[in-house]
C-alpha positions in Angstrom: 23.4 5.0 -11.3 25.9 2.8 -10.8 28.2 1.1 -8.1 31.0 3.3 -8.9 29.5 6.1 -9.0 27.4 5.7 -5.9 30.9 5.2 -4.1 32.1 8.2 -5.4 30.1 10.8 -3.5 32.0 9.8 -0.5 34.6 11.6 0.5 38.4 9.6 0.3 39.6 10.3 3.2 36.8 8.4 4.8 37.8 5.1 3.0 41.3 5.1 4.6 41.7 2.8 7.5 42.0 5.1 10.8 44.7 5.4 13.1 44.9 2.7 15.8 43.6 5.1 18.7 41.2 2.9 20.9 38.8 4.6 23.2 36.4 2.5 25.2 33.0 3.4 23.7 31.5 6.4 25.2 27.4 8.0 25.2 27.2 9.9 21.8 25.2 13.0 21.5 22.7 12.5 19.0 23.6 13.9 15.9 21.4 15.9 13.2 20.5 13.0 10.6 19.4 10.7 13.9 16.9 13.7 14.9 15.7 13.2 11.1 15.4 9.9 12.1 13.7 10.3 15.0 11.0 12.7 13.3 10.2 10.2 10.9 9.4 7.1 13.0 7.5 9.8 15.3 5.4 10.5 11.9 4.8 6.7 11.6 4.0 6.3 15.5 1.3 9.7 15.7 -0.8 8.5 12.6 -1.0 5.2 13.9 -2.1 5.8 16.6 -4.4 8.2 15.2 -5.7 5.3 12.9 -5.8 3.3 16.1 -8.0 5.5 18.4 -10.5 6.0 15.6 -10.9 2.6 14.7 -11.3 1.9 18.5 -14.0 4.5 18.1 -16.5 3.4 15.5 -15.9 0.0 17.3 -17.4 1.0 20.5 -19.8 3.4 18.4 -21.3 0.5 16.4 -21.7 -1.8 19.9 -23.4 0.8 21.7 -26.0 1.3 18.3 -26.5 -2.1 18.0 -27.0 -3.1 21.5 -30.9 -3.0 22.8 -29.8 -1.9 26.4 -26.6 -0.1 25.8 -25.7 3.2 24.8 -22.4 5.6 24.8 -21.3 6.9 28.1 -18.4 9.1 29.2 -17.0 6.4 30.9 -16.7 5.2 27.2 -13.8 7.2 26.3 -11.5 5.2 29.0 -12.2 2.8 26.4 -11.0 3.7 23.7 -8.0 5.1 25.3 -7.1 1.7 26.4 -7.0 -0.1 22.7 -2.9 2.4 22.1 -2.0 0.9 25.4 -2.3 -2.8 24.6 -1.6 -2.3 21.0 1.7 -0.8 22.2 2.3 -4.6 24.4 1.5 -5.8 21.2 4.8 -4.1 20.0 2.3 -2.4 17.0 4.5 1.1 17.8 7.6 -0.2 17.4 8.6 -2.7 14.6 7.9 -0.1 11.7 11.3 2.1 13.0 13.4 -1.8 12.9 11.9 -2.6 8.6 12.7 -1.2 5.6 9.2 -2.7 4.3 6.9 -1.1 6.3 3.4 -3.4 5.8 0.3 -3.5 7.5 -0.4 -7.0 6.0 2.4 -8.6 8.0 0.8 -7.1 11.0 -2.0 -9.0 10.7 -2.3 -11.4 13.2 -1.1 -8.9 16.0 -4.1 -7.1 14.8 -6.7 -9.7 15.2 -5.5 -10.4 18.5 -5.6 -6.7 19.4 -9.2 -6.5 18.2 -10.1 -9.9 20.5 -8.5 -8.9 23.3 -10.3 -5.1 23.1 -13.4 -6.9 22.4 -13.1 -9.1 25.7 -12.1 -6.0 27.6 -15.4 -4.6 26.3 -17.5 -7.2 27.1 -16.2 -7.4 31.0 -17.0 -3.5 31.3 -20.0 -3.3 29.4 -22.0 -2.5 32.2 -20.2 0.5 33.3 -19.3 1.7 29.8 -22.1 1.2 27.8 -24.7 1.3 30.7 -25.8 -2.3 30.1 -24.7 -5.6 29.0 -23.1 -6.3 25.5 -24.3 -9.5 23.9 -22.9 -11.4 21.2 -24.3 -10.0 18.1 -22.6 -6.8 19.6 -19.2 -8.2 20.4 -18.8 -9.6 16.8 -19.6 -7.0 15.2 -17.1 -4.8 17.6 -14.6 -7.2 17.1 -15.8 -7.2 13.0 -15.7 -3.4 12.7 -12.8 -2.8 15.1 -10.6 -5.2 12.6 -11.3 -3.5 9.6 -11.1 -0.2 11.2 -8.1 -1.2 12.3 -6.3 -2.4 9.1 -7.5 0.3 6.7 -6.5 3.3 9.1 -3.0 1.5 9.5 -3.0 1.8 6.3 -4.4 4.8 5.4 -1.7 6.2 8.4 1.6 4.8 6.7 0.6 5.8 3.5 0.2 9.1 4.7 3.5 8.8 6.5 5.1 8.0 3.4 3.8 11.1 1.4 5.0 13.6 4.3 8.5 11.9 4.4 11.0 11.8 2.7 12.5 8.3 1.3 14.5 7.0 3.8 18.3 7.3 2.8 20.4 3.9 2.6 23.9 3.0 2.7 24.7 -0.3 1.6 27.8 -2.0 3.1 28.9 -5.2 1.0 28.9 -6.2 -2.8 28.4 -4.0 -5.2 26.3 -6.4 -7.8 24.0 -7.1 -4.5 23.5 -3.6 -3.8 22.4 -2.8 -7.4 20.0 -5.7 -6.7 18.8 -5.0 -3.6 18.6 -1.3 -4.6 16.2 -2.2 -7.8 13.9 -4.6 -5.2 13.5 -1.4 -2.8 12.8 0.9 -5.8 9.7 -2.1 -7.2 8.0 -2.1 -3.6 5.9 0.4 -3.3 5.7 -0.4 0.8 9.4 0.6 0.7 9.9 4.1 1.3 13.5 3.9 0.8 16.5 5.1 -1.7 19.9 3.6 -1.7 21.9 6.4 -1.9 25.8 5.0 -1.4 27.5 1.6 -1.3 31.3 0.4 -0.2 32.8 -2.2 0.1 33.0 -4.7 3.2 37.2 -4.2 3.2 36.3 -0.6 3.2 34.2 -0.2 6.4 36.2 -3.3 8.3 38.0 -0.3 9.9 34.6 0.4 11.6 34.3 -2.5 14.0 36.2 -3.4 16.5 35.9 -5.0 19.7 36.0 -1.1 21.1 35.7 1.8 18.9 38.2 3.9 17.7 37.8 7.4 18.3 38.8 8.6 14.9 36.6 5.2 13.5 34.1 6.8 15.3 34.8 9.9 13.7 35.0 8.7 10.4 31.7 6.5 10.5 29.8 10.0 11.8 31.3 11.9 9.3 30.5 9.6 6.2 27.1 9.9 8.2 26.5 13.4 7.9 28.1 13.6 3.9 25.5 11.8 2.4 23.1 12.4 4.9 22.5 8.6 6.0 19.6 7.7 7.7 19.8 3.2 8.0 22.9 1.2 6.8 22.6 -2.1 5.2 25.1 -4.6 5.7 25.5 -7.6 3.6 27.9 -9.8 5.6 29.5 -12.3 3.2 33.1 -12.6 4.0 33.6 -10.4 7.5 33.0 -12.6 11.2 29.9 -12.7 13.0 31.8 -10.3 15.9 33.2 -8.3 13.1 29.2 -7.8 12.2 28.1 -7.1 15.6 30.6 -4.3 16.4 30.1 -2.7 12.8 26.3 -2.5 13.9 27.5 -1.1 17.2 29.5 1.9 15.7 26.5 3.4 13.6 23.9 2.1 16.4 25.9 4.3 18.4 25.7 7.3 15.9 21.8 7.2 15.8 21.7 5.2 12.4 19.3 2.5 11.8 20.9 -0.9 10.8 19.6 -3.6 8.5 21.7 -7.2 8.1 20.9 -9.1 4.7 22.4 -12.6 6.5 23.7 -14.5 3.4 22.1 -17.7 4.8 18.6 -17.0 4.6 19.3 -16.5 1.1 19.1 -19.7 0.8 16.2 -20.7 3.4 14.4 -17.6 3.9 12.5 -17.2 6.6 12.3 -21.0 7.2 13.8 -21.3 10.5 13.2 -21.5 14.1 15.4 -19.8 16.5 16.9 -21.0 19.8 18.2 -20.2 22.7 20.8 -22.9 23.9 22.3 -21.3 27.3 23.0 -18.2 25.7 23.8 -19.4 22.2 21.4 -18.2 19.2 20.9 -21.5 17.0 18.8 -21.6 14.1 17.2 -24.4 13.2 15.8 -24.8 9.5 12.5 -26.0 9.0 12.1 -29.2 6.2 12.0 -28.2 2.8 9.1 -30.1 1.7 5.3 -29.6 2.7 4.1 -32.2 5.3 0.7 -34.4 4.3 -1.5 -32.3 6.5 0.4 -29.1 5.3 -1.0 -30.2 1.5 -3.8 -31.6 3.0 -4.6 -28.3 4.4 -3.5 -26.0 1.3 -5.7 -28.2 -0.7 -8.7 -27.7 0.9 -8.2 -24.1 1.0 -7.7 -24.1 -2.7 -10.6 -26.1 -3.7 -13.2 -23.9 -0.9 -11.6 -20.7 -2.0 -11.6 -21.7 -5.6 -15.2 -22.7 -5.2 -16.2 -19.7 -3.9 -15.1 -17.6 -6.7 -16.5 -19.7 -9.5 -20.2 -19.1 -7.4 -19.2 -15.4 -6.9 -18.0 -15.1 -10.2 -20.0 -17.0 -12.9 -22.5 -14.4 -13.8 -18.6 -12.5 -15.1 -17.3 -15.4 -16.5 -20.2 -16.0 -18.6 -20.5 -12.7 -20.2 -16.5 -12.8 -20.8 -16.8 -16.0 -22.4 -19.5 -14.9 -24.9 -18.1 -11.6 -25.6 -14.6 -13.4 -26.3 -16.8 -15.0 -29.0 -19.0 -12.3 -30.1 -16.0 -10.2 -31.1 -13.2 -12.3 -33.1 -12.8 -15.6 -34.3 -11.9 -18.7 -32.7 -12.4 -20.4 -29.5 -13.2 -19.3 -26.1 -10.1 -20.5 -24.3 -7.2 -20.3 -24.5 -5.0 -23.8 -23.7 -1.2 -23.8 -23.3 1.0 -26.8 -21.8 2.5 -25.7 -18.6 4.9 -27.6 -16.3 3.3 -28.3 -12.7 4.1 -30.0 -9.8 6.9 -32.8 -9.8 7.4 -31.8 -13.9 3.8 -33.1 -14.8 2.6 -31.2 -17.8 -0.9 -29.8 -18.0 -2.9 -27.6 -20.5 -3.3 -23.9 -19.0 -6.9 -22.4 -19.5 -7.2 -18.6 -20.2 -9.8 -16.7 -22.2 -8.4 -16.0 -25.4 -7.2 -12.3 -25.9 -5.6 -13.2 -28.9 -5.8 -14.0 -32.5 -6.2 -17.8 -32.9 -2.4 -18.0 -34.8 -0.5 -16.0 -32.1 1.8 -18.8 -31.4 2.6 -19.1 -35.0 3.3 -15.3 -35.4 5.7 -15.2 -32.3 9.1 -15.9 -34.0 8.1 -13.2 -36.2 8.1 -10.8 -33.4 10.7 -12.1 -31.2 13.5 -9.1 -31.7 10.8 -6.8 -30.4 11.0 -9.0 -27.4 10.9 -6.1 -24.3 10.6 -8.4 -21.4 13.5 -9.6 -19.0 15.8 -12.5 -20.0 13.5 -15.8 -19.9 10.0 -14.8 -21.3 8.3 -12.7 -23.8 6.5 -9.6 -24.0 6.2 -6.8 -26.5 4.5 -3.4 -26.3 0.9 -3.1 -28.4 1.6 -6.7 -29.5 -0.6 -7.1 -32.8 -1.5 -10.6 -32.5 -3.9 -9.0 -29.0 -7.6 -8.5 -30.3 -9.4 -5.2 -28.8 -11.3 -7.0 -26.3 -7.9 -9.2 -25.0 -6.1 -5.6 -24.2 -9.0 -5.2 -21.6 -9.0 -8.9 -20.4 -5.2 -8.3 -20.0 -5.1 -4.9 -18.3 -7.8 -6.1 -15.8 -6.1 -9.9 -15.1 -9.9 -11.1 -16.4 -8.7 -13.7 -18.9 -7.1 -15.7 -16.2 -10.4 -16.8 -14.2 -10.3 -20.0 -15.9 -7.7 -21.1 -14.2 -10.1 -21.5 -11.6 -10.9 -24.8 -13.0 -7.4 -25.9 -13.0 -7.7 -25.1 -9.4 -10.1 -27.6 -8.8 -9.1 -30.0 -10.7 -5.6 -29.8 -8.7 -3.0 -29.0 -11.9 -2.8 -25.3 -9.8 -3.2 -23.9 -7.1 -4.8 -20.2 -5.8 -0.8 -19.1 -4.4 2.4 -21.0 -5.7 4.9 -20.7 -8.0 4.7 -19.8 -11.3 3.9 -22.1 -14.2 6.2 -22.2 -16.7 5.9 -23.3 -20.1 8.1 -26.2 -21.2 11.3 -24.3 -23.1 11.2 -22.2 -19.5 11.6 -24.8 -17.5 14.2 -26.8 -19.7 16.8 -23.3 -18.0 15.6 -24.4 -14.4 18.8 -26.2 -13.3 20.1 -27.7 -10.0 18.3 -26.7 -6.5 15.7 -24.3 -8.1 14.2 -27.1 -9.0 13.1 -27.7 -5.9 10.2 -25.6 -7.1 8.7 -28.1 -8.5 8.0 -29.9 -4.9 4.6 -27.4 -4.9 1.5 -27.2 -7.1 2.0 -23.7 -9.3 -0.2 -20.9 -8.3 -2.7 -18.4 -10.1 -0.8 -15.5 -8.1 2.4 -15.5 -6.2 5.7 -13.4 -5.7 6.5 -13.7 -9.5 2.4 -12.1 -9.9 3.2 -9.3 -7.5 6.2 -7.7 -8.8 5.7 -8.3 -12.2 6.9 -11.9 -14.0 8.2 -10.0 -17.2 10.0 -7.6 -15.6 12.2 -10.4 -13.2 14.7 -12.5 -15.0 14.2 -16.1 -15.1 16.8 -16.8 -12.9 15.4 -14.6 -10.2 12.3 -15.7 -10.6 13.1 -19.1 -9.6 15.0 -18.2 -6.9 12.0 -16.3 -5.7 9.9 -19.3 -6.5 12.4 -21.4 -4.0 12.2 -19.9 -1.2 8.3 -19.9 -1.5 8.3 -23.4 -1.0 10.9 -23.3 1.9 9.4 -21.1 3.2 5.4 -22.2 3.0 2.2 -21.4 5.7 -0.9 -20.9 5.0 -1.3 -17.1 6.2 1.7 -16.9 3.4 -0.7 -17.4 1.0 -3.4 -15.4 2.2 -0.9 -12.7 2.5 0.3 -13.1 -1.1 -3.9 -13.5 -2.6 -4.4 -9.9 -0.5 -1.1 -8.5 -2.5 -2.6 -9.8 -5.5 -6.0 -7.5 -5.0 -4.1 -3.9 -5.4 -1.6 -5.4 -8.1 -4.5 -6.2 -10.5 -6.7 -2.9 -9.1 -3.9 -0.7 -9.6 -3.1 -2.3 -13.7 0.5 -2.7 -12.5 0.9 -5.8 -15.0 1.1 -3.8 -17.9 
């Protein structure tokens, strides 16, 4: 579908500027779609809390079991009806109705603090709810148990939310080549439940805001609305004022739709800033681009203990990979490629082989079967991949060696990705900047999918990783990785 077509299912009349009627705002009775609305955030709010209560359940259920002197009372269930209330401080009710992206990962530390603070309030009325006193062996493992029950039922509850709702409907206000964009980066994330279903033009909707709103604008917004069934509005403000912004989110705040910005800035810094408050005035102040030495000091010692880890964990897999990568075709065990890391130092790759041992030599042979986007290289059944390599591929098992380029510091667990040399030679201007961090084993480009994004996205993607880098970023991105390679989305 595209731009002009989307545009189309809107009515013309409601593209015509209104007449210059000014009303001063006035309570609007809430419309049909915002009831829709309503029921679907109320879906999101009752299974969470649902997935709340009976995490806060088997919490206090495995304390009571565990503890020598305790044991479940009825004074128990004041308890566990306690954990909704201070999740609810927590704001864990509310931000899912203000995102698009509606992910239990980001939640995370809201979640560990809502375990420690239930698992404090336990331990002050132990006595009277479990009948005796909770000791620490019980408190961790409450606070253990309550964390995991927490995340999976979360979860668990919005995926169920998504499969009894409908995909929230979108209209996107602003370029039409961004809302193609942004409408092909909804329809990749699967925690999206979203389809963009319209898109016009900022010129076209300027009619919309005004310092006071226009009865017939008003009319006109509702009725657009109500056509297409809208249930959130995007707006990409490129050319129109901040105040022009503000009263355009007034009109269909005031007409029960949910509003999204896509600020133009932060398309360039991400997430990377700090906000402030001077006497009223929202300034945002952008973070430095580069890491500081304890923030690589600290990312390296994450990758070489979690890297470490995984070859212990590991090495009883990565031994019977390596010899049946030899057992079954000629050649040797690894595979070695030059790659471009950090600051544009090259270093050799190491995969297990899943090829045969002239692949590169074949590849101009193959290269108008090339399916993948602009900037790489990827056919369908490729014939140079032995038997064995399909299964390394499918389940992401020939890239464990890279564990060893972890340690010895030419990668890193989460960065960007590492390109080979002719990649790099179309990496021009400020995506460069990429190269200011060690490249990763996963990242963004891992997640969605690094054939299926075009080069230049890709780096742009790659960018604001490093603008925008923390450490719970990358733990974030490694948890990501785990259903991406479960679920065989890289083929």
């Amino acid at each position: 579908m595209n731009s002009h077509q989307l545009l189309e299912r809107a009515p013309d009349h409601l593209r015509r500027a209104p007449a210059p009627v000014i009303r001063e705002l006035e309570p609007v009775p809430a419309s049909a779609e915002s009831q829709t609305t309503l029921r679907r955030e109320a879906h999101y709010r009752h299974l969470l809390l649902i997935g709340d209560m009976l995490a806060c359940t088997v919490g206090v259920i495995a304390a009571a079991w565990l503890g020598k002197t305790t044991h479940l009372t009825i004074q128990a269930i004041v308890l566990v009806l306690l954990a909704p209330g201070v999740a609810k401080i927590l704001g864990l009710y509310d931000r899912d109705q203000a995102r698009l992206r509606k992910s239990t990962l980001d939640e995370l530390p809201a979640l560990l603090q809502l375990a420690a603070l239930f698992s404090f309030l336990a331990l002050a009325v132990a006595p009277v709810m479990f009948g005796g006193i909770l000791g620490p062996r019980e408190a961790i493992a409450l606070f253990l148990v309550l964390f995991a029950g927490l995340m999976a039922g979360r979860a668990a509850a919005r995926r169920l939310a998504g499969e009894l709702t409908s995909p929230e409907r979108c209209l996107f206000i602003g370029p039409a080549e961004e809302a193609m964009r942004f409408r092909e980066k909804i329809e990749r994330d699967h925690a999206t439940n979203a389809k963009l279903v319209a898109q016009i033009e900022l010129d076209n909707a300027a009619p919309w805001a005004a310092p006071t709103v226009a009865e017939p604008s008003l009319a006109d917004a509702r009725e657009l609305v109500r056509h297409l069934e809208i249930q959130r509005v995007i707006i990409a403000p490129h050319t129109s004022s901040g105040g022009d912004m503000l009263d355009l989110m007034r009109t269909f705040g005031a007409i029960g739709v949910r509003v999204s910005v896509i600020p133009a800035m932060l398309q360039v810094v991400g997430s990377a800033v700090e906000f402030d408050d001077v006497h009223g005035v929202a300034v945002l102040g952008v973070r430095a681009f580069s890491l500081s030495r304890s923030s690589r000091l600290v990312k390296r010692i994450f990758d070489v203990v979690g890297a470490s880890i995984a070859l212990v964990l590991l090495s009883p897999l990565i031994l019977v990979t390596g010899l049946l990568v030899k057992l079954t075709s000629h050649g040797p065990v690894f595979f070695r490629q030059e790659r471009v890391g950090r600051r544009g130092e090259r270093f050799e790759l190491l995969k297990f082989r899943s090829m045969v041992p002239d692949a590169e030599e074949r590849k101009a042979a193959l290269e108008e079967h090339n399916q993948a986007a602009e900037g790489f290289f990827k056919i369908a059944d490729d014939p140079r991949i032995t038997r064995l390599g399909r299964f390394l591929r499918r389940t992401n098992l020939d890239e464990l060696p890279q564990l060893l380029n972890v340690l010895r510091g030419e990668m890193s667990l989460v960065g960007p990705r590492p390109l080979i040399p002719t990649e790099d030679q179309r990496v021009v201007g400020w995506h460069r900047r990429r190269l200011e961090l060690t490249p990763g084993m996963t990242g963004h480009w891992q997640v969605l999918g690094s054939s299926r994004v075009p080069l230049d996205e890709m780096v742009a993607i790659d960018y604001l990783y490093v603008a925008n880098w923390s450490l719970w970023a990358d733990l974030k991105l490694l948890l990501r990785t785990i259903p991406y390679v479960l679920s065989r989305r890289g083929l």
